[in-house]
N, CA, C and O atoms as a printed pandas DataFrame, in Angstrom:
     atom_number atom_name residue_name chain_id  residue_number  x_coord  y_coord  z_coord
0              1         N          UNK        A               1  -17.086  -22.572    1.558
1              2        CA          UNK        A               1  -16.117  -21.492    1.633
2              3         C          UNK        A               1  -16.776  -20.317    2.358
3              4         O          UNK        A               1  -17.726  -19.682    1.900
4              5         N          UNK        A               2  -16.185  -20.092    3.524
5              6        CA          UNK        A               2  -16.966  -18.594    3.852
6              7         C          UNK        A               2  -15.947  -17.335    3.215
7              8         O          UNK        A               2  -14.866  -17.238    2.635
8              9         N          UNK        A               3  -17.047  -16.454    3.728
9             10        CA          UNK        A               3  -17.332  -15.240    3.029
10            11         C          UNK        A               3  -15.794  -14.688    2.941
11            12         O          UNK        A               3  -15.412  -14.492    1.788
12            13         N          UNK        A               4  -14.649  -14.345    4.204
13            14        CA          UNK        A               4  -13.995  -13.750    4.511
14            15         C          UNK        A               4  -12.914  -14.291    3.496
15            16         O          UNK        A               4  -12.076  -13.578    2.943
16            17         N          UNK        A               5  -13.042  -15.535    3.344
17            18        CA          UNK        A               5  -12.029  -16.040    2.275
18            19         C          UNK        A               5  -12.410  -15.509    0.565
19            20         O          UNK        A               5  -11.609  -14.840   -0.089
20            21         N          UNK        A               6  -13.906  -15.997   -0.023
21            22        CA          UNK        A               6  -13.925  -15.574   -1.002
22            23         C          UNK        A               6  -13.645  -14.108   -1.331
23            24         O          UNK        A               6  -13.519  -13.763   -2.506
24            25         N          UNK        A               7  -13.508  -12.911    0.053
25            26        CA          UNK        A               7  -13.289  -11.808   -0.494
26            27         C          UNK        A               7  -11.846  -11.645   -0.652
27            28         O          UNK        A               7  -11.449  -10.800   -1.454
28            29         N          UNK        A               8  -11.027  -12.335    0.000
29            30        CA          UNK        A               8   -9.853  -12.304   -0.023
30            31         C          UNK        A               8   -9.707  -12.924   -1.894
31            32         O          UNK        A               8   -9.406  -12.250   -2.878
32            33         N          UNK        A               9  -10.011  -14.240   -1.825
33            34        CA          UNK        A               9   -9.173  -14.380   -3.014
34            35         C          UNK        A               9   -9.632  -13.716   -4.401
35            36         O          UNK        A               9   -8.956  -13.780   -5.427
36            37         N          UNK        A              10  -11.373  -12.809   -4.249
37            38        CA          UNK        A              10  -11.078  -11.522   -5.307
38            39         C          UNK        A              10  -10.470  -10.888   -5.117
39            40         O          UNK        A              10   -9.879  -10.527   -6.135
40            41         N          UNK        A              11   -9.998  -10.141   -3.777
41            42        CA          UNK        A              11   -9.479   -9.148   -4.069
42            43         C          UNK        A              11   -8.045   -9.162   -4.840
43            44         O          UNK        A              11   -7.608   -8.320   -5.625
44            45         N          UNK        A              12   -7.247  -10.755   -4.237
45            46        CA          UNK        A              12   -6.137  -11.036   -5.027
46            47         C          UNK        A              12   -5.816  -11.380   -6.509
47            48         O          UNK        A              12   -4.849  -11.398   -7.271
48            49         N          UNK        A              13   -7.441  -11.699   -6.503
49            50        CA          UNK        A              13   -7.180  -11.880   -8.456
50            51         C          UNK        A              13   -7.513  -10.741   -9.062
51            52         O          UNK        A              13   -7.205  -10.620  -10.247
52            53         N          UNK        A              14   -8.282   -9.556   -8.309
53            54        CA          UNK        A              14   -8.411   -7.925   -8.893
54            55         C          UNK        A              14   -6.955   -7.599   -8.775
55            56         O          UNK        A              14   -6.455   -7.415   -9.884
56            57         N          UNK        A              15   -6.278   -7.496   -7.966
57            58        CA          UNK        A              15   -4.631   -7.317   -7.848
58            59         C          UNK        A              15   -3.777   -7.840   -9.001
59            60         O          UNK        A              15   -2.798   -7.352   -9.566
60            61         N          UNK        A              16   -4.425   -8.950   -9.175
61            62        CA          UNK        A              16   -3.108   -9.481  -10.343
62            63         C          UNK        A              16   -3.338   -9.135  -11.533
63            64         O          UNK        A              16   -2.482   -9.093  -12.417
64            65         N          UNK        A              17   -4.883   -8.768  -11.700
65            66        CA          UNK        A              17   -5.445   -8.535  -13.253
66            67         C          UNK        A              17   -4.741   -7.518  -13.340
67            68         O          UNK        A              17   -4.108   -7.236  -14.358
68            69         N          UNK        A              18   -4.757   -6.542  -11.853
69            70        CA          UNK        A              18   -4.542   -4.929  -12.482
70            71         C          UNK        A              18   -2.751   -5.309  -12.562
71            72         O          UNK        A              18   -2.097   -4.422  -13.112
72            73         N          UNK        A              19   -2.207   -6.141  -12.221
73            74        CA          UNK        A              19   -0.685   -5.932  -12.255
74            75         C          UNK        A              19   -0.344   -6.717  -13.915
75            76         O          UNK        A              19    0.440   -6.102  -14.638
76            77         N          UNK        A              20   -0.777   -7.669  -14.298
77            78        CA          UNK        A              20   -0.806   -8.236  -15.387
78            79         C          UNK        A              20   -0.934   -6.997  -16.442
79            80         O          UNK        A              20   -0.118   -6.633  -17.289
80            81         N          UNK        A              21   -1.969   -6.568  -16.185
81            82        CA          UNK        A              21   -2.793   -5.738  -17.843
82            83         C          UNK        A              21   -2.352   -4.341  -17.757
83            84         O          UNK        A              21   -2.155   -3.468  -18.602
84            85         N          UNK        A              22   -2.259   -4.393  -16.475
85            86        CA          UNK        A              22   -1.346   -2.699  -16.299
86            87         C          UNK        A              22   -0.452   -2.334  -15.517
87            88         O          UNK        A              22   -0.595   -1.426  -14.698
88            89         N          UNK        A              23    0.743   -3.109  -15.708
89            90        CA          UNK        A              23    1.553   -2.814  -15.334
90            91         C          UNK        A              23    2.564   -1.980  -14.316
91            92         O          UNK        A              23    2.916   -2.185  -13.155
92            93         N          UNK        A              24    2.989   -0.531  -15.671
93            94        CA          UNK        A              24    3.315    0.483  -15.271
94            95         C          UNK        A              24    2.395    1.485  -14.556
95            96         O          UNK        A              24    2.947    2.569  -14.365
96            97         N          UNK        A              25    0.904    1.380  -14.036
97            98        CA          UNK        A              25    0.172    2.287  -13.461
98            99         C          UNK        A              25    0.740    1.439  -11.965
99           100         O          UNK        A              25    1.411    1.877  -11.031
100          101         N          UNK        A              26    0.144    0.037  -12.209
101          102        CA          UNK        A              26    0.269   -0.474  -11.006
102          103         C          UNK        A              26    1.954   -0.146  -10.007
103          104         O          UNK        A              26    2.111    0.251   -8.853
104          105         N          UNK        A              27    3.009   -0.546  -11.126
105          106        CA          UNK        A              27    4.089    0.262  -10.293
106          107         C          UNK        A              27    3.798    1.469   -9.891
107          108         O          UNK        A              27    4.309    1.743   -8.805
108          109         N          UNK        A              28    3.176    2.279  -10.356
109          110        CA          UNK        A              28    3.362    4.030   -9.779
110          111         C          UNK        A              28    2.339    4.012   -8.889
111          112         O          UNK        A              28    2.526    4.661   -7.859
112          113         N          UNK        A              29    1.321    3.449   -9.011
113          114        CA          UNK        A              29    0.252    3.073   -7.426
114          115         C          UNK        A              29    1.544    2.766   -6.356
115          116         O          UNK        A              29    1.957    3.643   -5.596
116          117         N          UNK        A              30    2.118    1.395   -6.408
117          118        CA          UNK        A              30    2.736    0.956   -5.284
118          119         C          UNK        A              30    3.508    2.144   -4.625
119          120         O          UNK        A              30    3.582    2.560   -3.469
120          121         N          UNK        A              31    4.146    2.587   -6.016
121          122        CA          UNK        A              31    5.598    3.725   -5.507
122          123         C          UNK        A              31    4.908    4.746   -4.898
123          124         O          UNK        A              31    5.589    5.341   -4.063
124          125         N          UNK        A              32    3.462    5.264   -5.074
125          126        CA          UNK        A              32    2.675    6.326   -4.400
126          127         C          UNK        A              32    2.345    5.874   -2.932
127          128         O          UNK        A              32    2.160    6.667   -2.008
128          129         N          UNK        A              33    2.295    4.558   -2.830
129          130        CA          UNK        A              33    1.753    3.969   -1.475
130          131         C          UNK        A              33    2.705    4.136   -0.721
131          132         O          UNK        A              33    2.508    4.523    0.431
132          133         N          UNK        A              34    4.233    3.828   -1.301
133          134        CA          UNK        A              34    5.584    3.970   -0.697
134          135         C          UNK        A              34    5.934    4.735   -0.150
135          136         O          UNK        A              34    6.505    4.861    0.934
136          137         N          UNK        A              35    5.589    5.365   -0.925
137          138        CA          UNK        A              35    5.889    7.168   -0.985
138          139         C          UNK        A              35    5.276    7.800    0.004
139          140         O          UNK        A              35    5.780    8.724    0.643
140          141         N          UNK        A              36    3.692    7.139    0.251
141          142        CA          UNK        A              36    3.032    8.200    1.698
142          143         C          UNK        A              36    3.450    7.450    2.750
143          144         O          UNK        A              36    3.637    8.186    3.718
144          145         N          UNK        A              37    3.714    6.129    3.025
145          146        CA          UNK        A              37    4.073    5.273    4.111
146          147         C          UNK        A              37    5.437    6.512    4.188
147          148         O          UNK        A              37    5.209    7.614    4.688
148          149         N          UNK        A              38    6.256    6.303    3.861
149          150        CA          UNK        A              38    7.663    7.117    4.120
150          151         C          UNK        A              38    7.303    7.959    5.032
151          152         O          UNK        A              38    7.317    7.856    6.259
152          153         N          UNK        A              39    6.780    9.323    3.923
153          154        CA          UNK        A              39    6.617   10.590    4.084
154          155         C          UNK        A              39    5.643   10.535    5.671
155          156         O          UNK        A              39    5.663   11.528    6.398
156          157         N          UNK        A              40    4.540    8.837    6.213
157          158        CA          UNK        A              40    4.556    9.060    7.112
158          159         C          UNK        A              40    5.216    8.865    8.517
159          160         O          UNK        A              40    5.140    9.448    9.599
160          161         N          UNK        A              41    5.989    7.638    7.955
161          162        CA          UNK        A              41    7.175    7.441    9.056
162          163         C          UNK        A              41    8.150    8.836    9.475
163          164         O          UNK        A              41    8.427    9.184   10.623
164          165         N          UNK        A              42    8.529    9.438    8.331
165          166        CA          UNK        A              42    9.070   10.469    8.668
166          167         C          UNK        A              42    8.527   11.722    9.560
167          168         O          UNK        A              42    9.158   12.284   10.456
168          169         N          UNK        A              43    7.508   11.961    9.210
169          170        CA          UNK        A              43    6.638   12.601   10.340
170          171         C          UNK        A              43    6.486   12.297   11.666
171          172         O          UNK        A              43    6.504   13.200   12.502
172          173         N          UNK        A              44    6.319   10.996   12.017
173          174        CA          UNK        A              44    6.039   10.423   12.780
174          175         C          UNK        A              44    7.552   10.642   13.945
175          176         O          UNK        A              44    7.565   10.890   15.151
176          177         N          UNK        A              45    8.832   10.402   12.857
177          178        CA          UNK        A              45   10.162   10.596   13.669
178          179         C          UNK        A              45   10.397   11.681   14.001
179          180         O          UNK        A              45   10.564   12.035   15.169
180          181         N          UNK        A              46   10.465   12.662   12.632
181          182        CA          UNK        A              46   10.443   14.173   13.321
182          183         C          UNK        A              46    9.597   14.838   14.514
183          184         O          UNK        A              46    9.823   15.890   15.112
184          185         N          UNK        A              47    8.541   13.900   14.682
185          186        CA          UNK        A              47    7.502   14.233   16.189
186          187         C          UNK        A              47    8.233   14.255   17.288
187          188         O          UNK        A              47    8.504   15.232   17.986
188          189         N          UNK        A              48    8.660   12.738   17.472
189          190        CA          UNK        A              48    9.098   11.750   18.219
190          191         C          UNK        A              48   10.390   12.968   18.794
191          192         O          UNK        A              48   10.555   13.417   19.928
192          193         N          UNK        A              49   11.143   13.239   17.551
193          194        CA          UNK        A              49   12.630   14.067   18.077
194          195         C          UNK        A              49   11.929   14.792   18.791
195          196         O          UNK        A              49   11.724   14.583   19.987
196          197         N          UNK        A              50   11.342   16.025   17.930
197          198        CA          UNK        A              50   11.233   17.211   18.710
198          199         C          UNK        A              50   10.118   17.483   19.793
199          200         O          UNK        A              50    9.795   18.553   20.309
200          201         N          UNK        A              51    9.624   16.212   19.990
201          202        CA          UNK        A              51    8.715   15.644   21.771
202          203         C          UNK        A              51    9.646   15.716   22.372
203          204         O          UNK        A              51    9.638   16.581   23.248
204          205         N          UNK        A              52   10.924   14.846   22.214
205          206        CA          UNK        A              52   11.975   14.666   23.549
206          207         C          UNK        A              52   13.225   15.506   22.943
207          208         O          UNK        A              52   14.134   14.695   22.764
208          209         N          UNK        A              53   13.531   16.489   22.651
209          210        CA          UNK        A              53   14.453   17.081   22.139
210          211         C          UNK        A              53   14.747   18.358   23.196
211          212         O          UNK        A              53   15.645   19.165   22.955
Protein backbone atom coordinates (compact mmCIF):
# COMPACT_ATOMS: atom_id res chain seq x y z
CA UNK A 1 0.00 0.00 0.00
CA UNK A 2 1.65 3.30 -0.63
CA UNK A 3 1.77 6.12 1.40
CA UNK A 4 -0.79 8.48 -0.46
CA UNK A 5 -3.47 5.90 0.03
CA UNK A 6 -2.87 4.99 3.69
CA UNK A 7 -3.20 8.77 4.37
CA UNK A 8 -6.25 8.96 2.66
CA UNK A 9 -8.00 6.15 4.31
CA UNK A 10 -6.98 7.80 7.96
CA UNK A 11 -7.98 10.65 7.20
CA UNK A 12 -11.48 9.06 6.27
CA UNK A 13 -11.76 7.01 9.31
CA UNK A 14 -10.68 10.38 11.50
CA UNK A 15 -13.82 11.84 9.56
CA UNK A 16 -16.18 9.23 10.48
CA UNK A 17 -15.03 8.83 14.13
CA UNK A 18 -15.52 12.58 14.44
CA UNK A 19 -19.06 12.28 12.61
CA UNK A 20 -20.12 9.09 14.58
CA UNK A 21 -19.09 10.34 18.27
CA UNK A 22 -19.82 13.89 17.52
CA UNK A 23 -22.18 14.52 15.68
CA UNK A 24 -23.74 17.88 16.22
CA UNK A 25 -20.12 19.70 16.31
CA UNK A 26 -19.38 17.93 13.15
CA UNK A 27 -22.68 19.40 11.53
CA UNK A 28 -21.74 22.99 12.66
CA UNK A 29 -18.01 22.40 11.28
CA UNK A 30 -19.60 21.48 7.84
CA UNK A 31 -22.30 24.41 8.08
CA UNK A 32 -19.12 26.78 8.99
CA UNK A 33 -17.26 25.39 5.90
CA UNK A 34 -20.55 26.20 3.96
CA UNK A 35 -20.87 29.14 5.25
CA UNK A 36 -17.22 30.56 4.21
CA UNK A 37 -17.39 28.76 0.71
CA UNK A 38 -20.70 31.01 0.18
CA UNK A 39 -19.66 34.09 1.79
CA UNK A 40 -16.68 33.35 -0.73
CA UNK A 41 -18.47 32.85 -3.86
CA UNK A 42 -20.31 35.83 -3.07
CA UNK A 43 -17.39 38.01 -2.98
CA UNK A 44 -16.01 36.68 -5.69
CA UNK A 45 -19.53 37.73 -7.76
CA UNK A 46 -19.84 41.00 -6.28
CA UNK A 47 -16.07 41.56 -7.80
CA UNK A 48 -16.88 40.13 -10.98
CA UNK A 49 -20.18 42.76 -11.20
CA UNK A 50 -18.58 45.70 -10.17
CA UNK A 51 -15.17 44.87 -12.58
CA UNK A 52 -17.59 45.00 -15.56
CA UNK A 53 -20.36 47.16 -14.28
Amino acid sequence: MDAKKAITLVAVALVLFYVITQPTQAAAAVQGILGWLRNGAEAIITFMRNLFA
